[in-house]
MARTI-757633 format. One line per 8 residues: number of its first residue (from 1); their letters; for each residue x, y, z of C-alpha. Coordinates in Angstrom, 3 decimals, always signed. Example, Ala and Ser with C-alpha at 12.3 -4.5 7.8 and 13.67 -1.06 7.14 Angstrom:
! MARTI-757633
1> as> +12.300:-4.500:+7.800 ~ +13.670:-1.060:+7.140
END
This chain:
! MARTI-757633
1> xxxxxxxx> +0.000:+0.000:+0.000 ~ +1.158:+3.044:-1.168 ~ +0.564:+6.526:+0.841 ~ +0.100:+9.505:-1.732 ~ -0.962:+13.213:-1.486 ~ -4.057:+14.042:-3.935 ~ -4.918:+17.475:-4.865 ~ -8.244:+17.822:-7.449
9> xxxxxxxx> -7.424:+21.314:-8.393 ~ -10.001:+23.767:-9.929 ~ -12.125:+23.500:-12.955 ~ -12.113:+20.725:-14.710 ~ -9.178:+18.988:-12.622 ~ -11.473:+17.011:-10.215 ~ -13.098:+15.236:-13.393 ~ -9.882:+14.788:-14.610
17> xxxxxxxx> -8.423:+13.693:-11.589 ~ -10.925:+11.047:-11.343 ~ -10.529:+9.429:-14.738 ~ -6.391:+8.923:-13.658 ~ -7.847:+7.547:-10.592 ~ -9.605:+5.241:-12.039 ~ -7.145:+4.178:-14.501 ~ -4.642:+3.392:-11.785
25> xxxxxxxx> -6.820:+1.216:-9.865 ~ -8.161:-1.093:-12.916 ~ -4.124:-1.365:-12.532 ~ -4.663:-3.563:-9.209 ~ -2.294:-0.994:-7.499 ~ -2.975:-0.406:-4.063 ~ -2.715:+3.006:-2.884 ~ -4.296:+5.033:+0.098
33> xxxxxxxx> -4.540:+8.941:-0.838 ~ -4.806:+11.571:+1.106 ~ -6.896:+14.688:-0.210 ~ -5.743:+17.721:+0.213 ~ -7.445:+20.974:-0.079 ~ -5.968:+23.518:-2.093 ~ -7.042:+26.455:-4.693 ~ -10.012:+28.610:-5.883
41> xxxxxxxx> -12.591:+26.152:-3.841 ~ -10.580:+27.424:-0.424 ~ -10.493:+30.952:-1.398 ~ -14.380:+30.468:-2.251 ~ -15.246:+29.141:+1.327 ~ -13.132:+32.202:+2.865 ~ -9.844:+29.978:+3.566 ~ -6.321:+30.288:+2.077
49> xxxxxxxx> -5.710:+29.311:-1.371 ~ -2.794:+27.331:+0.410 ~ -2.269:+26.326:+4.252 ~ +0.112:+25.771:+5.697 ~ -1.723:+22.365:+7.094 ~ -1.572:+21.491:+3.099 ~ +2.284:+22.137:+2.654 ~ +2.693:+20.097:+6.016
57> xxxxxxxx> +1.227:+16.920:+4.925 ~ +2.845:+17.346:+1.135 ~ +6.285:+17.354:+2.550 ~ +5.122:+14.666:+4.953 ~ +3.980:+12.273:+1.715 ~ +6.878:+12.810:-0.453 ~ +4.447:+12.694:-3.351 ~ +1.452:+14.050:-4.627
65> xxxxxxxx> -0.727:+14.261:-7.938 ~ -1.849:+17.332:-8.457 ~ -5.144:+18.567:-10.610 ~ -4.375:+22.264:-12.324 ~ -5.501:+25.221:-10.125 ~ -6.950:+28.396:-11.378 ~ -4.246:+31.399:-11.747 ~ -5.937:+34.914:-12.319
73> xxxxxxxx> -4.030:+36.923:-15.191 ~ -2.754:+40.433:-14.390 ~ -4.825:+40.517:-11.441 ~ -6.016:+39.443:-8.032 ~ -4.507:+36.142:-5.656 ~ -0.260:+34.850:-6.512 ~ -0.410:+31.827:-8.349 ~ -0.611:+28.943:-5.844
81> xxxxxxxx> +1.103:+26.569:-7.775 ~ +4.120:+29.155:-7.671 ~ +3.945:+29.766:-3.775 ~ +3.678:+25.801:-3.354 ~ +6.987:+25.276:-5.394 ~ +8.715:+28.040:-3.298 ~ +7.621:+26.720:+0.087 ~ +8.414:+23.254:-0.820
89> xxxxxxxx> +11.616:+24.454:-2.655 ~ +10.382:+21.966:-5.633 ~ +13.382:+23.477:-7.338 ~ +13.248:+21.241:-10.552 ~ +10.285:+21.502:-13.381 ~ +10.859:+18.429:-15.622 ~ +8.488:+18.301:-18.638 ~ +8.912:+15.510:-20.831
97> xxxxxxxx> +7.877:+16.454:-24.738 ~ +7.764:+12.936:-26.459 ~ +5.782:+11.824:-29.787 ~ +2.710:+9.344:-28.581 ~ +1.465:+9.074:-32.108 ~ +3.090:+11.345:-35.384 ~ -0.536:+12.206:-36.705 ~ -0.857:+14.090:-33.572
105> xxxxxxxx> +1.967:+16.352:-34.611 ~ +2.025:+19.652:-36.960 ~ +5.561:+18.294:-37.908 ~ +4.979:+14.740:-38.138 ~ +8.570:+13.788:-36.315 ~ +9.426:+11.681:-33.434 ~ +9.611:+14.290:-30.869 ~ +11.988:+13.202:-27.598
113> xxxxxxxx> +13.438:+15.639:-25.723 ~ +13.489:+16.951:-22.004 ~ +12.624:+20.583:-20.399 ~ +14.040:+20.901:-17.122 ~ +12.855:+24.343:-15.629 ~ +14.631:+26.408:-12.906 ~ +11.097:+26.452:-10.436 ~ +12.056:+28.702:-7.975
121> xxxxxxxx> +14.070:+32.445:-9.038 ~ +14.078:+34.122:-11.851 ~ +10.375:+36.829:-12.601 ~ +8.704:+34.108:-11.078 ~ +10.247:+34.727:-7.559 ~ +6.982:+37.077:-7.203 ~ +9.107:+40.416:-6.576 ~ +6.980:+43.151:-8.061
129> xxxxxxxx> +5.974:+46.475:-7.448 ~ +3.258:+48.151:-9.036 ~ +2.726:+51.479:-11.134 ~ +1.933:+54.504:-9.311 ~ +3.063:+53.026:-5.916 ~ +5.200:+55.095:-3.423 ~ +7.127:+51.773:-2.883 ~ +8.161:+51.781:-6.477
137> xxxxxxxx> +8.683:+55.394:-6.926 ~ +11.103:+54.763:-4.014 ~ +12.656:+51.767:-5.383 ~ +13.384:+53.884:-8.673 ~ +14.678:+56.589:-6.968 ~ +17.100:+54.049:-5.459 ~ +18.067:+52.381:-8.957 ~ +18.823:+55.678:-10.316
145> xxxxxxxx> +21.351:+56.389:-7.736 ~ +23.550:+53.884:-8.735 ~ +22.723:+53.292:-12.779 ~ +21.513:+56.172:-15.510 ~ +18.785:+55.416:-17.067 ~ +16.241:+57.684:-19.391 ~ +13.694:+54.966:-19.535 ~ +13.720:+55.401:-15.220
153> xxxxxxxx> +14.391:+58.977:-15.192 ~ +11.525:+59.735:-17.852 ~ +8.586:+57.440:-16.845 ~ +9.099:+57.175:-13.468 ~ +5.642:+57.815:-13.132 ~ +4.172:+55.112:-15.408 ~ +6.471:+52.408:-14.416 ~ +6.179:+48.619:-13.006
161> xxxxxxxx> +8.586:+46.710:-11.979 ~ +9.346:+43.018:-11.518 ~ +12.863:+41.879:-10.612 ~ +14.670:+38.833:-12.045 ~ +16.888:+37.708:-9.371 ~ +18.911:+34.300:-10.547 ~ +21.331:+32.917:-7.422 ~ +24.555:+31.057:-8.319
169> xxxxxxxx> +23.344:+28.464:-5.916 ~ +19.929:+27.957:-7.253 ~ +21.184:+28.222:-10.450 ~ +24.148:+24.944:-9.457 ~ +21.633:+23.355:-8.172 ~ +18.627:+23.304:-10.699 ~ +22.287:+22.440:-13.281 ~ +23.271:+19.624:-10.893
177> xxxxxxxx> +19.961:+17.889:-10.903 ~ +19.669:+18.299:-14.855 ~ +23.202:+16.494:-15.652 ~ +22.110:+13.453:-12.911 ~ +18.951:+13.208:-14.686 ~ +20.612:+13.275:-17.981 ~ +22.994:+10.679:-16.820 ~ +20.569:+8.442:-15.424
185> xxxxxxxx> +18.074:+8.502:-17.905 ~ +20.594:+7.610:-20.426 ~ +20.668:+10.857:-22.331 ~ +23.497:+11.882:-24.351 ~ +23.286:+16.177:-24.407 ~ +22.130:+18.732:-22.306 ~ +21.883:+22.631:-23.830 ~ +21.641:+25.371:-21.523
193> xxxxxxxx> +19.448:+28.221:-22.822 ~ +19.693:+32.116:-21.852 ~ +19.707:+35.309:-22.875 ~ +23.022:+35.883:-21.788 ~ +24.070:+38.333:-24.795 ~ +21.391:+40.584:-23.344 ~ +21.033:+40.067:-19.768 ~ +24.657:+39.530:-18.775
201> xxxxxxxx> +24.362:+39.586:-15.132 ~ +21.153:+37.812:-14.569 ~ +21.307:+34.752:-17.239 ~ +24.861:+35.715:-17.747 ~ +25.188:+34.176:-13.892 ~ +22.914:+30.999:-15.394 ~ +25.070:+30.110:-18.409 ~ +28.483:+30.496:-16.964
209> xxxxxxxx> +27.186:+28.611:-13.397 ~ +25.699:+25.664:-15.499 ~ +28.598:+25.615:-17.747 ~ +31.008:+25.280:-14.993 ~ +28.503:+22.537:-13.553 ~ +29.196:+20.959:-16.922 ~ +32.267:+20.152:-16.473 ~ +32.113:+17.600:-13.972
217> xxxxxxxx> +29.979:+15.004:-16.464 ~ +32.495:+14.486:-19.050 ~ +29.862:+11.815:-20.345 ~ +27.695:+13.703:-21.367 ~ +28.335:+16.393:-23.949 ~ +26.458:+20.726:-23.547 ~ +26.184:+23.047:-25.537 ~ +25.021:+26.844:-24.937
225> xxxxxxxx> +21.882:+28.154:-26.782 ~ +20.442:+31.905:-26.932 ~ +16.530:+31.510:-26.206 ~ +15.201:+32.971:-29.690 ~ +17.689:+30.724:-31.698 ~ +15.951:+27.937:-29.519 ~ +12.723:+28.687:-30.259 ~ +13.264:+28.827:-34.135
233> xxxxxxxx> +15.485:+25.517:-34.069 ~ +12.906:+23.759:-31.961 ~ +10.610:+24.091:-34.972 ~ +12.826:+23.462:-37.611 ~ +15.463:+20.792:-36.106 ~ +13.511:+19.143:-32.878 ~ +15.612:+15.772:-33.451 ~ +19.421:+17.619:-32.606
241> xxxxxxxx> +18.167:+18.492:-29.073 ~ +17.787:+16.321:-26.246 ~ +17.644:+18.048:-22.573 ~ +17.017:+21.437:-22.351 ~ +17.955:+23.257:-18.957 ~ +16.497:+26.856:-18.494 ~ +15.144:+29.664:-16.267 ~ +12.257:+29.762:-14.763
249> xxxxxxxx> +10.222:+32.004:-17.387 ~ +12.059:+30.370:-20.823 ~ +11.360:+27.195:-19.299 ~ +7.562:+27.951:-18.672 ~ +7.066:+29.325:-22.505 ~ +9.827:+26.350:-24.543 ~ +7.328:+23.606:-22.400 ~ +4.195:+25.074:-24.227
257> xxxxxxxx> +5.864:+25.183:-27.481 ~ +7.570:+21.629:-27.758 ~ +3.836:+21.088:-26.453 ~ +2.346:+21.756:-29.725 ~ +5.164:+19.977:-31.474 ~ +3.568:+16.766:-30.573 ~ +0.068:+17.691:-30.378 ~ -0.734:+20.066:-27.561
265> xxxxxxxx> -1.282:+20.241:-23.634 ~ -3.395:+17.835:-23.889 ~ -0.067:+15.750:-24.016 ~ +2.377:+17.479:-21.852 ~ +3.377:+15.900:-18.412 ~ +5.343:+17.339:-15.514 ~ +7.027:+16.718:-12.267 ~ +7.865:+19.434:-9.722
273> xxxxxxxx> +10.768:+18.083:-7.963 ~ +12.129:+18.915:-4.902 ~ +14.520:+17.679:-1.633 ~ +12.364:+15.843:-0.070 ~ +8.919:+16.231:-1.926 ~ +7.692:+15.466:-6.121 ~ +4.562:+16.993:-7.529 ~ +2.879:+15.162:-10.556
281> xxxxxxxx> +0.695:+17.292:-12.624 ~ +0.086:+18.116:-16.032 ~ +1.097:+21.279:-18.109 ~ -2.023:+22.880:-18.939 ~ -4.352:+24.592:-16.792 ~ -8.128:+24.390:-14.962 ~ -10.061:+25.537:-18.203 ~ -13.001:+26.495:-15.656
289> xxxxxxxx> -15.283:+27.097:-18.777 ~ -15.158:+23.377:-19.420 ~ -15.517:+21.984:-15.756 ~ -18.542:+19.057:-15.693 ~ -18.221:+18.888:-20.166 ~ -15.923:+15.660:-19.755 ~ -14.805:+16.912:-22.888 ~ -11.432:+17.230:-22.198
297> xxxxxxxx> -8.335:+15.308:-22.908 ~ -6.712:+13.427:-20.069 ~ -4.000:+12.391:-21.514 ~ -1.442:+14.615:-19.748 ~ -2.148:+13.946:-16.401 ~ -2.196:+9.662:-17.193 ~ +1.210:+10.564:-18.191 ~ +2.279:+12.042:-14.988
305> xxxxxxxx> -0.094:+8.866:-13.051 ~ +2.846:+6.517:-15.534 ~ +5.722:+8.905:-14.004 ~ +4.366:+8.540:-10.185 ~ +4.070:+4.357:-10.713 ~ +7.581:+4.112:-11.774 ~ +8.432:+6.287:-9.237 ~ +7.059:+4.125:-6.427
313> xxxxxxxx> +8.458:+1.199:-8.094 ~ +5.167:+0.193:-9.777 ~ +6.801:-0.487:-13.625 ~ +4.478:-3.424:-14.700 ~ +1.152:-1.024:-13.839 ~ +3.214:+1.844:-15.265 ~ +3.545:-0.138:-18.256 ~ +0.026:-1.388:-18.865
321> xxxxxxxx> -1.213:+1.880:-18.407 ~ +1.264:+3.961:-20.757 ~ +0.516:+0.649:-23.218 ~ -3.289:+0.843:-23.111 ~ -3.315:+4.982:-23.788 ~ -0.987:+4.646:-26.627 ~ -3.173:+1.746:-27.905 ~ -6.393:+4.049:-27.942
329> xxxxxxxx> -4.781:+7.567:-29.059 ~ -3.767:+5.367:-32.021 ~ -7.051:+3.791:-32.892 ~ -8.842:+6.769:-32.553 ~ -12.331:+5.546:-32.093 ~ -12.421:+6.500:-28.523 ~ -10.747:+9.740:-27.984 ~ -11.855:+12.907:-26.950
337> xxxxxxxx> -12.632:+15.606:-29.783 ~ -8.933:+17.266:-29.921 ~ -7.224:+13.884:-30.209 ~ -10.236:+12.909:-32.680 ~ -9.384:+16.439:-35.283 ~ -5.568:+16.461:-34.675 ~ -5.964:+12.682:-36.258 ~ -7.648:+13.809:-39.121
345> xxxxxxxx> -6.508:+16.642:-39.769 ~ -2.658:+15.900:-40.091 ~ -3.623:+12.233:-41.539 ~ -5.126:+14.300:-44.577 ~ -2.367:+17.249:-44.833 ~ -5.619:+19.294:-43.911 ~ -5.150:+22.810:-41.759 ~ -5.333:+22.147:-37.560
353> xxxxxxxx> -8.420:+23.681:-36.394 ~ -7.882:+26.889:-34.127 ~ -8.003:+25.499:-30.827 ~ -6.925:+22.112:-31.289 ~ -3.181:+22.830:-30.116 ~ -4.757:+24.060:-26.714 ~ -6.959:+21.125:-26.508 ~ -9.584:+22.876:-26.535
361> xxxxxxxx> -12.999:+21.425:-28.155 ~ -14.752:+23.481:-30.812 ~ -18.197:+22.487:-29.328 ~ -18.479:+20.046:-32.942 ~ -21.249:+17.166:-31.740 ~ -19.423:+13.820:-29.496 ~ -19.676:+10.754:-30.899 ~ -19.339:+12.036:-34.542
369> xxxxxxxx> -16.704:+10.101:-36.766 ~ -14.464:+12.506:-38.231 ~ -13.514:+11.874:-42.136 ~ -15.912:+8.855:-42.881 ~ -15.987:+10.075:-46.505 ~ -12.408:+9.155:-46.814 ~ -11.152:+6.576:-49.168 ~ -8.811:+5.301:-46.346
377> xxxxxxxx> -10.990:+3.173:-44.417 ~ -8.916:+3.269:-41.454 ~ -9.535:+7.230:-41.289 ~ -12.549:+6.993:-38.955 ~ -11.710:+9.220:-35.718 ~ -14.637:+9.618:-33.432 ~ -14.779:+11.947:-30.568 ~ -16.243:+10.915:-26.840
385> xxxxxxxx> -16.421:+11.810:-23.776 ~ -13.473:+11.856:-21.618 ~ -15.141:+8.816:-19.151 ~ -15.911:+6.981:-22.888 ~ -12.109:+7.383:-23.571 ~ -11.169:+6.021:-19.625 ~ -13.678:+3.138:-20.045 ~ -11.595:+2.173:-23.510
393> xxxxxxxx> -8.127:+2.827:-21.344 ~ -9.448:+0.595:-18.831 ~ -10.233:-2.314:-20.911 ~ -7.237:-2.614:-22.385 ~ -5.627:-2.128:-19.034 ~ -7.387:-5.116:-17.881 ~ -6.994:-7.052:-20.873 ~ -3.045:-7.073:-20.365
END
């Protein structure tokens, strides 16, 4: 019996979280989880988004799945998921980008490569101050006397700010874990991605720290890449990169794009790993206006549920369950709507529907077989409901 933190998250991650659920235990695993109450839901019943009774028990479990929580844009609460990786110092973000099928991919290429995100420093450290405020005005007046600048001189007035601090130690450390993991996941490269030409202090401190990290894993070769070359080689070249190791913020943005490389968030996996503690939960977020649809694609987070069994030394479930959703994305008769279009779509050269790289449905009827007037019989996607698409998972699960 395994003991493991749960967290449902908001929107549509407690219907998600269920289907994984589910999944596992037609797996004959035996775990005992532990909800945990985190998120918009808390805020809604006048609690904290995050107690400190919640961080307690997930350092006490070591691990914990995680449903998406909601994140207002430019305004109202901090992100939880950001305050939970700070107070848990789950210093790592490891996002695995791999090919499940190529007619889910815009470039129709076996994607396998590795984003390992810097969780804890960099804009994402939370250090802002906003426009208008005397505690800015006061924090420009303080940058001036030490740099010139016309753009803080000028608009001192209109300003906000949000620092980027990057520490040599977080920065050795986040490099340390990323060469180990390299190493013991039998990968041959690692590239280290800044801005450095720009920003030679901040990710100036990241490339020359990582690079000097480098050199004590002679096996396993690095190269340094500027972050806009990256993003314009990741489309054309994918295949000549293996590991990437970045910032905080380029980490965030390269996860979403090698994302649509092989089909969208609806794919992407991720473990936030720390000391003592690892979060499983998927890249994308709560997509509130969906919550109770079931339309939704679950892959993502049944790829972090494979990444928790082999953590806990569970590879035979692990198996059967990575298996049995590889086995159903390919036939495509029981997959939600975006896996259902991507199919078609790329199998006939056709344009991707906007909104199918999000994973977002486009409200087209379920249970509708997409291209039945094709003259390749096999071309028969059809779209279900997220619980049609477990039930499929689960018997082939059970039939293995």
């Amino acid at each position: 019996m395994h003991d493991i933190a749960l967290i449902k998250g908001d929107g549509t991650g407690p219907e998600l979280i269920d289907i994984v659920l589910d999944c596992i235990d037609a797996t004959g695993v035996s775990i005992n989880w532990h909800i945990l109450q985190a998120g918009l839901q808390e805020i809604e019943a006048g609690r904290e988004a995050l107690s400190d009774s919640t961080l307690s028990a997930l350092a006490s479990f070591g691990k914990a799945l995680k449903g998406p929580l909601i994140t207002p844009i430019g305004k109202g609460m901090r992100s939880v998921n950001v305050r939970m990786r700070q107070a848990l110092n789950l210093y790592a973000c490891v996002r695995p980008c791999k090919t499940l099928d190529k007619t889910l991919s815009p470039i129709k290429k076996d994607i396998d490569l590795v984003i390992v995100r810097e969780n804890t420093e960099d804009v994402y450290a939370g250090i802002e101050f906003e426009q208008g405020k005397a505690n800015t005005k006061a924090i420009i007046d303080t940058m001036l006397t030490h740099t010139s600048s016309p753009l803080l001189s000028e608009k001192k007035q209109e300003l906000g700010l949000s620092l980027k601090p990057i520490s040599e130690s977080g920065t050795r450390d986040i490099a340390r874990f990323t060469f180990e993991y390299a190493r013991r996941q039998k990968r041959h490269k690692v590239s280290i991605i800044t801005k450095s030409n720009i920003m030679k202090y901040s990710d100036g401190l990241f490339m020359h720290t990582a690079l000097d990290v480098a050199k004590d894993y002679p096996d396993i070769a690095h190269e340094h890449v500027l972050i806009d070359a990256l993003c314009m080689k990741l489309v054309l070249e994918p295949e000549n990169f293996d590991v990437l190791l970045l910032p905080n913020l380029y980490g965030d943005i390269v996860s979403d794009l090698c994302a649509g490389l092989i089909g969208g968030l609806g794919f992407a996996p991720g473990i936030n790993v720390g000391t003592h503690c690892s979060i499983y939960e998927a890249t994308h977020g709560a997509a509130p206006e969906f919550a109770g649809t079931h339309m939704l694609n679950p892959s993502a987070l049944l790829l972090c549920a494979v990444s928790l069994l082999r953590d806990i030394g569970e590879t035979d479930a692990a198996n059967r369950l990575l298996e049995s959703l590889l086995t159903v994305i390919k036939k495509g008769t029981h997959v939600t709507q975006d896996i259902a279009e991507l199919k078609h779509a790329h199998k006939n050269s056709t344009s991707i529907p906007l909104g199918i790289p999000l994973g977002i449905p486009l409200g087209i009827p379920l249970d509708a077989p997409f291209g039945a007037s094709s003259e390749d019989p096999q071309d028969n996607y059809k779209a279900v409901t997220n619980l049609a698409m477990r039930d499929e998972i689960i018997k082939h699960i059970r039939a293995h």
